[in-house]
PDB file of N, CA, C and O in Angstrom, chain B, residues numbered from 101:
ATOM      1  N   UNK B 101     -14.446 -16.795  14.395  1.00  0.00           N
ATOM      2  CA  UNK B 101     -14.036 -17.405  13.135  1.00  0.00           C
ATOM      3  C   UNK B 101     -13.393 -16.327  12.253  1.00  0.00           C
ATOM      4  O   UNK B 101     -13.897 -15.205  12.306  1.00  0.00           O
ATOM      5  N   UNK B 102     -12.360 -16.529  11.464  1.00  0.00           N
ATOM      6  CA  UNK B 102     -11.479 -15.609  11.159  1.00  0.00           C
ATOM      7  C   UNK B 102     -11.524 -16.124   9.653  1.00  0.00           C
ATOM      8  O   UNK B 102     -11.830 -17.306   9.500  1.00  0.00           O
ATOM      9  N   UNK B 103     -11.262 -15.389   8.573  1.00  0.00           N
ATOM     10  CA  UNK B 103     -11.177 -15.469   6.824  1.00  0.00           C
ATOM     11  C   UNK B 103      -9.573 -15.258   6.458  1.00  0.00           C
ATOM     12  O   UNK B 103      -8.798 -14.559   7.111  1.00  0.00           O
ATOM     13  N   UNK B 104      -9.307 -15.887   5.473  1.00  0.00           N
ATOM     14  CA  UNK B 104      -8.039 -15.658   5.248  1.00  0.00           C
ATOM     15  C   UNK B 104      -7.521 -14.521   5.164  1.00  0.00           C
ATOM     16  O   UNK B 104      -6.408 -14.252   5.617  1.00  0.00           O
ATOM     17  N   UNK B 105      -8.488 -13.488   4.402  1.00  0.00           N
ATOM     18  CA  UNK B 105      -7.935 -12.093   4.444  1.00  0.00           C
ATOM     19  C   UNK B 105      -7.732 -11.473   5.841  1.00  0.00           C
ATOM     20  O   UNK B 105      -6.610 -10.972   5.909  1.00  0.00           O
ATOM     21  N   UNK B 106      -8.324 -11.362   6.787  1.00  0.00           N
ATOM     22  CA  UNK B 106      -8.193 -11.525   8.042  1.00  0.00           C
ATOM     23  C   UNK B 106      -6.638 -11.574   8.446  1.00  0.00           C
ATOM     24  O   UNK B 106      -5.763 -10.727   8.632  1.00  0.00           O
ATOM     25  N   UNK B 107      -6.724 -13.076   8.494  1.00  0.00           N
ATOM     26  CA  UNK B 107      -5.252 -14.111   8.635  1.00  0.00           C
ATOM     27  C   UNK B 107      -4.555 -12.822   8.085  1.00  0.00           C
ATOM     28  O   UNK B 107      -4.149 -11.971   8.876  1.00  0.00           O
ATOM     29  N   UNK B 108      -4.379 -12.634   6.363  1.00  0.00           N
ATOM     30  CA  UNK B 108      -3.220 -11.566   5.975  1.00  0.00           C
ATOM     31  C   UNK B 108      -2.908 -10.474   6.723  1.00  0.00           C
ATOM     32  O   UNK B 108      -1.796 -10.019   6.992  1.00  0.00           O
ATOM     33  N   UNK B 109      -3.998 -10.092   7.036  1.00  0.00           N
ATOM     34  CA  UNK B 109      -3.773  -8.597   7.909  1.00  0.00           C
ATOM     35  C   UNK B 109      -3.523  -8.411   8.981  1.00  0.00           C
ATOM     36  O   UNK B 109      -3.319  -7.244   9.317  1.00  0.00           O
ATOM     37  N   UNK B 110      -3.424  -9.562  10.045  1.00  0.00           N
ATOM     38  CA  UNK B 110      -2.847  -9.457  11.213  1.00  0.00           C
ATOM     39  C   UNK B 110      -1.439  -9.769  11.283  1.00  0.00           C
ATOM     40  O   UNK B 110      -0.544  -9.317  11.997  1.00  0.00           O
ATOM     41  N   UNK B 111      -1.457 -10.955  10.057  1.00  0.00           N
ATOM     42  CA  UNK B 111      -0.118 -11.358   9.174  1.00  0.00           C
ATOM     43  C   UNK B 111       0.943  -9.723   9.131  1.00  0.00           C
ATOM     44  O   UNK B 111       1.930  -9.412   9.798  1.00  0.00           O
ATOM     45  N   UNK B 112       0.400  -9.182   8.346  1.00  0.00           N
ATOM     46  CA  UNK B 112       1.414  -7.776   7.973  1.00  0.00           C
ATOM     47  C   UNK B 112       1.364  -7.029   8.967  1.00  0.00           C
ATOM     48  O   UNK B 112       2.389  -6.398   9.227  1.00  0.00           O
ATOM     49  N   UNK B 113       0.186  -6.859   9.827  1.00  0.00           N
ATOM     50  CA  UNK B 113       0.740  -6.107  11.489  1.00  0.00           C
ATOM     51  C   UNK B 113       1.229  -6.325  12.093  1.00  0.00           C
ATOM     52  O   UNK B 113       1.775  -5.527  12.855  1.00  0.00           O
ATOM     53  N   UNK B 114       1.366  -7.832  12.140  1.00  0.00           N
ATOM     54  CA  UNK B 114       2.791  -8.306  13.334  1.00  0.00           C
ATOM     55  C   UNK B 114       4.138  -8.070  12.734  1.00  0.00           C
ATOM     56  O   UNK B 114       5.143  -7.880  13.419  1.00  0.00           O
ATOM     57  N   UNK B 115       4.120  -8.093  11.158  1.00  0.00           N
ATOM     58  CA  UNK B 115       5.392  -8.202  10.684  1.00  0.00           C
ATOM     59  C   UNK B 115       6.039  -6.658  10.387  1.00  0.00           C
ATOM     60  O   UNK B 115       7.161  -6.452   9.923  1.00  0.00           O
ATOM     61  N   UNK B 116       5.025  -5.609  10.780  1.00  0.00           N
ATOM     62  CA  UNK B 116       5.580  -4.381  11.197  1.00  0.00           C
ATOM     63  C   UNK B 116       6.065  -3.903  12.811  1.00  0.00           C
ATOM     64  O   UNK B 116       6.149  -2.690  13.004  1.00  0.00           O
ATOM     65  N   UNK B 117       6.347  -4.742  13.840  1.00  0.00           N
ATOM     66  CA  UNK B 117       6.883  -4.924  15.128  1.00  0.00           C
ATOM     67  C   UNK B 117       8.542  -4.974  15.217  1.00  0.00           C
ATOM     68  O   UNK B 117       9.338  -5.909  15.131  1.00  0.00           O
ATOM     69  N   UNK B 118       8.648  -4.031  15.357  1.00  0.00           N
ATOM     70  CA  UNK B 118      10.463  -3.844  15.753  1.00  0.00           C
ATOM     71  C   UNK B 118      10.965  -5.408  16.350  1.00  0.00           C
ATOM     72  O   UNK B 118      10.566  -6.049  17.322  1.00  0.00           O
ATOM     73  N   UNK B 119      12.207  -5.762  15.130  1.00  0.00           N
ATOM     74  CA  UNK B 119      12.343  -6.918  15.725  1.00  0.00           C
ATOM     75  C   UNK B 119      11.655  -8.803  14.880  1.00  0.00           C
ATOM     76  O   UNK B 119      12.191  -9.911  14.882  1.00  0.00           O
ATOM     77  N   UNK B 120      10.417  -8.354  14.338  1.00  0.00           N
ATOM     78  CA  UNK B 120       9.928  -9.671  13.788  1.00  0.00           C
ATOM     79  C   UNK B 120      10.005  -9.607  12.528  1.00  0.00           C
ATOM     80  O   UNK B 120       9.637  -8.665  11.826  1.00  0.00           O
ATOM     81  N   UNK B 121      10.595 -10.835  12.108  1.00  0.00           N
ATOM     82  CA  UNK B 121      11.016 -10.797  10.362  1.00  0.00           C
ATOM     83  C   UNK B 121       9.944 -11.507   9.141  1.00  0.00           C
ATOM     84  O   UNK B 121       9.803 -11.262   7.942  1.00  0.00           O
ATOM     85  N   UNK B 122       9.240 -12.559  10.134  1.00  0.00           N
ATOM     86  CA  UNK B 122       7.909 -13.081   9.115  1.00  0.00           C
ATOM     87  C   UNK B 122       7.049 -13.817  10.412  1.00  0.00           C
ATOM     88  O   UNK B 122       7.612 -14.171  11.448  1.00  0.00           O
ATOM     89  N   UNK B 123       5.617 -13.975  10.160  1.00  0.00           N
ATOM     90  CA  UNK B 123       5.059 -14.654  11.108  1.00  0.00           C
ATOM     91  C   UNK B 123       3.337 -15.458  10.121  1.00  0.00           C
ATOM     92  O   UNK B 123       2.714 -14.967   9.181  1.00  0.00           O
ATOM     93  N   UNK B 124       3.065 -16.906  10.948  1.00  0.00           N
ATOM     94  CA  UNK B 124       2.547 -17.360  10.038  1.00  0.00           C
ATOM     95  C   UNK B 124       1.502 -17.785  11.271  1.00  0.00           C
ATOM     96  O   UNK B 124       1.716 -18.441  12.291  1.00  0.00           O
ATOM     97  N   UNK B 125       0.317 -17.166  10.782  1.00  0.00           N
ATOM     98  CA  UNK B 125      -0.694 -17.612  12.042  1.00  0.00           C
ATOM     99  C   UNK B 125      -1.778 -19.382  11.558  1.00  0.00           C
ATOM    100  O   UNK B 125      -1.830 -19.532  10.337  1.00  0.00           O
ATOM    101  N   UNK B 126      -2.269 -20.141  12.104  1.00  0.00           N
ATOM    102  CA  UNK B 126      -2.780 -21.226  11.192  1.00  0.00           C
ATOM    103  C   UNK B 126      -3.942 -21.338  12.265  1.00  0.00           C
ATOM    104  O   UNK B 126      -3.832 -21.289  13.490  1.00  0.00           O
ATOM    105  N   UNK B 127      -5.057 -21.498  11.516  1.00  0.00           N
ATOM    106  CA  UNK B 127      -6.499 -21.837  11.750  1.00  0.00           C
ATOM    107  C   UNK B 127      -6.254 -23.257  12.314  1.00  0.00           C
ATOM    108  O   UNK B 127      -5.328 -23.976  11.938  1.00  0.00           O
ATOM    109  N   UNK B 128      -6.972 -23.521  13.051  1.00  0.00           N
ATOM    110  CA  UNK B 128      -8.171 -24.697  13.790  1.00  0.00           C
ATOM    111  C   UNK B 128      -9.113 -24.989  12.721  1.00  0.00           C
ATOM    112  O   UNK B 128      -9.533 -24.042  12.056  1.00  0.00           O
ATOM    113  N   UNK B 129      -9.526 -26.250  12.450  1.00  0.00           N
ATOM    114  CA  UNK B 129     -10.986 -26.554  11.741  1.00  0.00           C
ATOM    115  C   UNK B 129     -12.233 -25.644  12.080  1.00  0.00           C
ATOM    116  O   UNK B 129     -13.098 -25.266  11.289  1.00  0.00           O
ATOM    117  N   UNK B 130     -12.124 -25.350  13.568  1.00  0.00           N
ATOM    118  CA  UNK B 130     -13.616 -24.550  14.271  1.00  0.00           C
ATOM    119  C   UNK B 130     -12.969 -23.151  13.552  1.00  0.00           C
ATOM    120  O   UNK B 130     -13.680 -22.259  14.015  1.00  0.00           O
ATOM    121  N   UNK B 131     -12.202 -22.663  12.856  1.00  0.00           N
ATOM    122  CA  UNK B 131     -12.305 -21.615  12.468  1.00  0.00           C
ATOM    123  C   UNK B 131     -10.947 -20.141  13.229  1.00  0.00           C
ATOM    124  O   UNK B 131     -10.479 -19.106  12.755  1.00  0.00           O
ATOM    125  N   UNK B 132     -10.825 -20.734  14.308  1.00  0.00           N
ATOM    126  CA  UNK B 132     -10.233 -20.182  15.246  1.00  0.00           C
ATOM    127  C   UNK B 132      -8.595 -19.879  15.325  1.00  0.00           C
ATOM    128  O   UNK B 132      -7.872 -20.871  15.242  1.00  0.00           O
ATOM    129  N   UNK B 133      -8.155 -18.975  15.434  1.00  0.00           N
ATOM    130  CA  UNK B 133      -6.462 -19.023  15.543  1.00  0.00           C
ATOM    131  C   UNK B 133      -6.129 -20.048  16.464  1.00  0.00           C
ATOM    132  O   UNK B 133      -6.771 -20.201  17.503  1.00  0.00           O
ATOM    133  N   UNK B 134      -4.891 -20.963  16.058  1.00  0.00           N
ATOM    134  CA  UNK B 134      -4.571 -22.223  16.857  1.00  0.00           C
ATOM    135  C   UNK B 134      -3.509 -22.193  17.187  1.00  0.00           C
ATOM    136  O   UNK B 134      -3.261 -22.660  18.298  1.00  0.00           O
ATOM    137  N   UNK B 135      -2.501 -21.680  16.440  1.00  0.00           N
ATOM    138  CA  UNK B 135      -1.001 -20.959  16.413  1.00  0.00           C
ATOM    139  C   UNK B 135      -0.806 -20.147  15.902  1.00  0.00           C
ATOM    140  O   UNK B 135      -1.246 -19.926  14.774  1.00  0.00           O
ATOM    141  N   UNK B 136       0.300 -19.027  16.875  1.00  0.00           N
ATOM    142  CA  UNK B 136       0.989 -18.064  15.379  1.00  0.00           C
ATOM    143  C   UNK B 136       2.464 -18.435  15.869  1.00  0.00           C
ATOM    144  O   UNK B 136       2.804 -18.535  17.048  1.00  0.00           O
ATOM    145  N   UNK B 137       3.225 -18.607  14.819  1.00  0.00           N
ATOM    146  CA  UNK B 137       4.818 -18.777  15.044  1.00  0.00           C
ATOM    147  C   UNK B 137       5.003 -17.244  14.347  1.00  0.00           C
ATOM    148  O   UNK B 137       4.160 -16.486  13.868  1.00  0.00           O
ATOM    149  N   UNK B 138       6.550 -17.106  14.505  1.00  0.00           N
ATOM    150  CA  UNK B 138       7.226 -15.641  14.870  1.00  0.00           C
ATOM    151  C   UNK B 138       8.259 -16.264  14.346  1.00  0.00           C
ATOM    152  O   UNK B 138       8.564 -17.396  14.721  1.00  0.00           O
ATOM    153  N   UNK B 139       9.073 -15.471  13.217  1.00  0.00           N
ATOM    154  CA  UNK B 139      10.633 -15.283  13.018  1.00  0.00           C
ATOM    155  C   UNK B 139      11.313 -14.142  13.551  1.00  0.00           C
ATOM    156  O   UNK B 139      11.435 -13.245  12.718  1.00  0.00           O
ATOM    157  N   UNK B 140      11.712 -13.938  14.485  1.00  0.00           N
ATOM    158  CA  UNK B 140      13.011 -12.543  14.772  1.00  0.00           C
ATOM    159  C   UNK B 140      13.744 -12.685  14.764  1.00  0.00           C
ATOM    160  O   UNK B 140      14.113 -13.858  14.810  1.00  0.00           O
ATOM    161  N   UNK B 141      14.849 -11.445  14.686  1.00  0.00           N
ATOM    162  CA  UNK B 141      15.878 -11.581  15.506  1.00  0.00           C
ATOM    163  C   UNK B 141      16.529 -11.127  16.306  1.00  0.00           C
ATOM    164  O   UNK B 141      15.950 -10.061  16.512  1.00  0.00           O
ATOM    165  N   UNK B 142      17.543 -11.161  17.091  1.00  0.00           N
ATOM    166  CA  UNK B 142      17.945 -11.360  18.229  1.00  0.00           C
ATOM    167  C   UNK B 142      17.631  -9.801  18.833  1.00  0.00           C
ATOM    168  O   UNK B 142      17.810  -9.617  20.037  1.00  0.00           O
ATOM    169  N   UNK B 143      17.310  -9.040  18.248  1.00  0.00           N
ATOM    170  CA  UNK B 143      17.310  -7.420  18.816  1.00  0.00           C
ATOM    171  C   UNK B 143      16.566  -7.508  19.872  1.00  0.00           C
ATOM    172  O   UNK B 143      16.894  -6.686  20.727  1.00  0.00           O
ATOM    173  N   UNK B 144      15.315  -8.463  20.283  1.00  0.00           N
ATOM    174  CA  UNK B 144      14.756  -8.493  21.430  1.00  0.00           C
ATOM    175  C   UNK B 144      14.654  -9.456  21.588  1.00  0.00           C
ATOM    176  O   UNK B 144      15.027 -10.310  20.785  1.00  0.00           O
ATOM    177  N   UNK B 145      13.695  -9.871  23.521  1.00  0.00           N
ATOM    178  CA  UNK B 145      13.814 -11.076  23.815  1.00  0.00           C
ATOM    179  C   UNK B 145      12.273 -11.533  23.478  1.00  0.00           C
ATOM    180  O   UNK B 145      11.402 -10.683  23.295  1.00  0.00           O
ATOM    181  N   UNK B 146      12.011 -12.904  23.412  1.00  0.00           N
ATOM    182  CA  UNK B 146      11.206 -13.668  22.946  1.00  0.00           C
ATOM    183  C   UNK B 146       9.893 -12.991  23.867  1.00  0.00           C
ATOM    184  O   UNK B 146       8.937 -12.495  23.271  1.00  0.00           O
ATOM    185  N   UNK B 147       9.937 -13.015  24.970  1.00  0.00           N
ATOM    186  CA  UNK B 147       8.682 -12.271  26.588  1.00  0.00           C
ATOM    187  C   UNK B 147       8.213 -11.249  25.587  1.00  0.00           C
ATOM    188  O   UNK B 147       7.036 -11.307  25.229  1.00  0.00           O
ATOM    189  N   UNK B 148       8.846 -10.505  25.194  1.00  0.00           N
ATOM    190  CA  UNK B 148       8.566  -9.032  24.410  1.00  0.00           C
ATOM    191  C   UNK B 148       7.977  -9.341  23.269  1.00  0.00           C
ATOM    192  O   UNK B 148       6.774  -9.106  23.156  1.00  0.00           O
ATOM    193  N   UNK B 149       8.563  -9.815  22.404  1.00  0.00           N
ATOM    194  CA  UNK B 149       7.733 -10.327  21.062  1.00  0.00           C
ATOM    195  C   UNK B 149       6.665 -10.983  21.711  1.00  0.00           C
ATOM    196  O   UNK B 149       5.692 -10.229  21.713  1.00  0.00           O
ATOM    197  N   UNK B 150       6.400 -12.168  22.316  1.00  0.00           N
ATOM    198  CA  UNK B 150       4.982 -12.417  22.401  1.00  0.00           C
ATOM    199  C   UNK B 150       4.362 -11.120  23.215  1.00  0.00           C
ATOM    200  O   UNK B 150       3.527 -10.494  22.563  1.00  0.00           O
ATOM    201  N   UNK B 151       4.664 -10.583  24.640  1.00  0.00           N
ATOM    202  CA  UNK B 151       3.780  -9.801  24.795  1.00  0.00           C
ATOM    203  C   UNK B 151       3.402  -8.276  23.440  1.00  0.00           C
ATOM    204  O   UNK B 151       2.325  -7.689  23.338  1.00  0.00           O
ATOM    205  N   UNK B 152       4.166  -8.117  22.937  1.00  0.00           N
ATOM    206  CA  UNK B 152       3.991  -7.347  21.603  1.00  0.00           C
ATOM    207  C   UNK B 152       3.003  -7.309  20.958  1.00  0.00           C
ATOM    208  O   UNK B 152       2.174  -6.415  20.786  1.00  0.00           O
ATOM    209  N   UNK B 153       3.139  -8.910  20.362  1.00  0.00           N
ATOM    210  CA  UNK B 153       2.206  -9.405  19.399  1.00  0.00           C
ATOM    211  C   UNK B 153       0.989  -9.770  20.015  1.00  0.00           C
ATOM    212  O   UNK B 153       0.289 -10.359  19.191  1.00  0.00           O
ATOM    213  N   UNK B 154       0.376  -9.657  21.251  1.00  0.00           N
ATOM    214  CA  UNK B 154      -0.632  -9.812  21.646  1.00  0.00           C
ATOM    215  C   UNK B 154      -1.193  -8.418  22.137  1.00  0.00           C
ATOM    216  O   UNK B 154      -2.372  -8.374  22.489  1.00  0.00           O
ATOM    217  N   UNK B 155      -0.502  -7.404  22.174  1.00  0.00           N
ATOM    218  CA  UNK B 155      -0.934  -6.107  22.062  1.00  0.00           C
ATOM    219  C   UNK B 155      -1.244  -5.738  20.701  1.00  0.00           C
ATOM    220  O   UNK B 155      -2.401  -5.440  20.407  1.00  0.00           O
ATOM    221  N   UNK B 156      -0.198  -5.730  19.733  1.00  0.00           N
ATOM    222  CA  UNK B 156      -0.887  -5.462  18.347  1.00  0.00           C
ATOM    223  C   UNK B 156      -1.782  -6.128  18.194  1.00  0.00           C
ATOM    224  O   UNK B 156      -2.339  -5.613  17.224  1.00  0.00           O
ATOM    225  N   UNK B 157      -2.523  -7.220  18.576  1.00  0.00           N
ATOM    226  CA  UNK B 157      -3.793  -8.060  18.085  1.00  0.00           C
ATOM    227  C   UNK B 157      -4.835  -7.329  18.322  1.00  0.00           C
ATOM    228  O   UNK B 157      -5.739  -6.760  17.710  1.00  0.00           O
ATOM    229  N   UNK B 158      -4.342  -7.556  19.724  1.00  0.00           N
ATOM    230  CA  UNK B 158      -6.117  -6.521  20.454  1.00  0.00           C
ATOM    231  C   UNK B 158      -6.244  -5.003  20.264  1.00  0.00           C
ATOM    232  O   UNK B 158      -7.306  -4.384  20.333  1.00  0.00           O
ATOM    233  N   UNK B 159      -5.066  -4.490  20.022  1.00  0.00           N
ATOM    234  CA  UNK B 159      -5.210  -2.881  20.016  1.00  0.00           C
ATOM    235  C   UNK B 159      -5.666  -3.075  18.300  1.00  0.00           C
ATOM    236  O   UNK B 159      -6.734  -2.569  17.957  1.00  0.00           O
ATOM    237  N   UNK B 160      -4.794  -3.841  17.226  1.00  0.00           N
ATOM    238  CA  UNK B 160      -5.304  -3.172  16.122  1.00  0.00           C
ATOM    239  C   UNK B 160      -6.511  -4.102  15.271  1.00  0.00           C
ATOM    240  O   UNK B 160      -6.989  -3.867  14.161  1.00  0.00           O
ATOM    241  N   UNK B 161      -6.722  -4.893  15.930  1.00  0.00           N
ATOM    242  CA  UNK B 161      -7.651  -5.767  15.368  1.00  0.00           C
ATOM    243  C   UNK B 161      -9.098  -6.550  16.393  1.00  0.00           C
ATOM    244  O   UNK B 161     -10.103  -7.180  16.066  1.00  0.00           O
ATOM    245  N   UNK B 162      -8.646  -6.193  17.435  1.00  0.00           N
ATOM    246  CA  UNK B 162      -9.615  -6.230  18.841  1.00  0.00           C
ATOM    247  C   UNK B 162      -9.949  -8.011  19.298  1.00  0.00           C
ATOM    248  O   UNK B 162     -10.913  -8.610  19.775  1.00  0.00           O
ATOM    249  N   UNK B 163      -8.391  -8.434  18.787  1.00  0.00           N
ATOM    250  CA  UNK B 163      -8.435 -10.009  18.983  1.00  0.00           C
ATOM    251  C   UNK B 163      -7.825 -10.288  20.354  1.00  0.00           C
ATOM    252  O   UNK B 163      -6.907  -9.606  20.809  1.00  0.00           O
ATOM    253  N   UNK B 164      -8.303 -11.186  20.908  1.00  0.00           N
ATOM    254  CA  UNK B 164      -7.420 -11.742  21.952  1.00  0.00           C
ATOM    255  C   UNK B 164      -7.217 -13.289  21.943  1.00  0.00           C
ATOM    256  O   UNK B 164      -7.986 -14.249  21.892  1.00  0.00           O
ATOM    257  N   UNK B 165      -5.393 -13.082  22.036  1.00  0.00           N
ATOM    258  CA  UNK B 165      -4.960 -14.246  21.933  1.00  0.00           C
ATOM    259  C   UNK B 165      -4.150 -14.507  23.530  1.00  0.00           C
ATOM    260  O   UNK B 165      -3.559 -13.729  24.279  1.00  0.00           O
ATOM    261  N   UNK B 166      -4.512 -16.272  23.628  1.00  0.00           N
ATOM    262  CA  UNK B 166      -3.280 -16.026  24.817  1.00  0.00           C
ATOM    263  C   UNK B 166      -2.082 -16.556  24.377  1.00  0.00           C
ATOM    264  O   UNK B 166      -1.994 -17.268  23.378  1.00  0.00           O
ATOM    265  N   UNK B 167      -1.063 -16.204  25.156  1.00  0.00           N
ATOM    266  CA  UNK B 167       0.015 -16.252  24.769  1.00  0.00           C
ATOM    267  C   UNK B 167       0.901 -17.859  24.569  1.00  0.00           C
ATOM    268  O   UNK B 167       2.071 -18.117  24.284  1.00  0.00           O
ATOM    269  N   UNK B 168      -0.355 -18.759  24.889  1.00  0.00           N
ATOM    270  CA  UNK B 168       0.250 -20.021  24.946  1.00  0.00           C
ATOM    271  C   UNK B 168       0.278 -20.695  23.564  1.00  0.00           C
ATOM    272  O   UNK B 168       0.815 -21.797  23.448  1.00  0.00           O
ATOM    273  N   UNK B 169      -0.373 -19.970  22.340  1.00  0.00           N
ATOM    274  CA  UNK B 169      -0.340 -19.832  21.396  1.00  0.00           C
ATOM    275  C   UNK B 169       0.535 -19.501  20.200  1.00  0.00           C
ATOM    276  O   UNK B 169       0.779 -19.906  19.063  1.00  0.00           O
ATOM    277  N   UNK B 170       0.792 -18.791  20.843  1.00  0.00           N
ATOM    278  CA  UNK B 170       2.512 -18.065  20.174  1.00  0.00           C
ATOM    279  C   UNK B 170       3.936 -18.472  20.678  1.00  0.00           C
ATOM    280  O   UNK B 170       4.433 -18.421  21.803  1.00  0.00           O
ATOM    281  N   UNK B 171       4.527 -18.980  19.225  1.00  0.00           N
ATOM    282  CA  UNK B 171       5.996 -19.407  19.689  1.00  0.00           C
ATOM    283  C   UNK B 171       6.930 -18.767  18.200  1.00  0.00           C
ATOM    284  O   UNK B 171       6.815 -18.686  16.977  1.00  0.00           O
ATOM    285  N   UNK B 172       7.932 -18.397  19.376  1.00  0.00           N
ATOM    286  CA  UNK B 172       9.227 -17.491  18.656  1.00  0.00           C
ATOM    287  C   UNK B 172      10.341 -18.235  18.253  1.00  0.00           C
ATOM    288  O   UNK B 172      10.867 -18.970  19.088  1.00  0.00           O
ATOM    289  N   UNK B 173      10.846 -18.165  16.982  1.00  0.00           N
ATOM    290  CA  UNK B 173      11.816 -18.664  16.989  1.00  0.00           C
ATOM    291  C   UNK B 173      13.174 -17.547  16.536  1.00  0.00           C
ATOM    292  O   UNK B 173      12.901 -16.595  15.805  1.00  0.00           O
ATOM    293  N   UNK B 174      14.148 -17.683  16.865  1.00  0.00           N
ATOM    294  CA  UNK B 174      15.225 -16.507  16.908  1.00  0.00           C
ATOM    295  C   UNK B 174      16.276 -16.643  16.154  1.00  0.00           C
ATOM    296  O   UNK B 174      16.961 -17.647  16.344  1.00  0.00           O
ATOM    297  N   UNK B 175      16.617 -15.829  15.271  1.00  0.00           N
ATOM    298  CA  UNK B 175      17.804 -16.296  13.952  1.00  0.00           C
ATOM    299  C   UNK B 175      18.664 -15.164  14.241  1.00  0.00           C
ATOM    300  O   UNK B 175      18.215 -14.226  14.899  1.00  0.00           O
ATOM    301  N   UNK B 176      19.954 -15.161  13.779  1.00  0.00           N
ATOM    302  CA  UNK B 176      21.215 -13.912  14.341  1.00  0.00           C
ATOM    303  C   UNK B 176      20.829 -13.088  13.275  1.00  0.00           C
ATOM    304  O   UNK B 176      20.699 -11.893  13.541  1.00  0.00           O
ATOM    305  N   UNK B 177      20.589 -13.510  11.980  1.00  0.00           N
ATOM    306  CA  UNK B 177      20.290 -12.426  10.582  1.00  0.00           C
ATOM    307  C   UNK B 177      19.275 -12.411   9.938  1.00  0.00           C
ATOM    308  O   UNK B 177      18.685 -13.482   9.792  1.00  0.00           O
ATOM    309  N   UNK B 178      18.898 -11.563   9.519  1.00  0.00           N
ATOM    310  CA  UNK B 178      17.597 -11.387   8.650  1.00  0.00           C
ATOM    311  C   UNK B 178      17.336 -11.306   7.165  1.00  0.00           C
ATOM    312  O   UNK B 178      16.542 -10.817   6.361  1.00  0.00           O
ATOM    313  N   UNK B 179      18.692 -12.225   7.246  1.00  0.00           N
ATOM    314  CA  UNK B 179      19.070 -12.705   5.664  1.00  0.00           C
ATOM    315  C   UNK B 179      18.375 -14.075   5.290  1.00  0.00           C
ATOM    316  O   UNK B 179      19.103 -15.024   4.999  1.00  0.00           O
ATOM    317  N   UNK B 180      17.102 -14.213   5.284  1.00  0.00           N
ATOM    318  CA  UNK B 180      17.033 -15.620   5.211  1.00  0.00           C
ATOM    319  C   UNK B 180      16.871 -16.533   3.753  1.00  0.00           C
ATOM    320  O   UNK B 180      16.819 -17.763   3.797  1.00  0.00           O
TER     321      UNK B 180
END
């Protein structure tokens, strides 16, 4: 079970990943990460950002997510 502050801080570690421009993780009722979506752009491919972001989880926060969880979506600019 995870707290919002939590949520923020894995929030701002993913969004320090070469490549990802904002990412918004959302709780389950049981408490649990249920999704995280991903904004990047195109500098890498989507395989990489999720496997990325599931290394920064567990290395800096000792979470494990699987990857069926996470979806990328890809914009040309980071002007949004």
């Amino acid at each position: 079970m995870v707290d919002e502050k939590e949520i923020e801080s894995y929030q701002e570690l993913l969004n320090k990943i070469p490549g990802i421009i904002n990412t918004r993780i959302i709780v389950g009722e049981d408490g649990n990460l249920k999704e995280i979506h991903v904004l990047s752009d195109l500098s890498r491919g989507p395989k990489q950002i999720v496997r990325d972001v599931q290394s920064a989880l567990i290395a800096g926060c000792n979470l494990s997510v699987d990857h069926k969880i996470i979806s990328v979506a890809q914009v040309e600019d980071n002007r949004i």
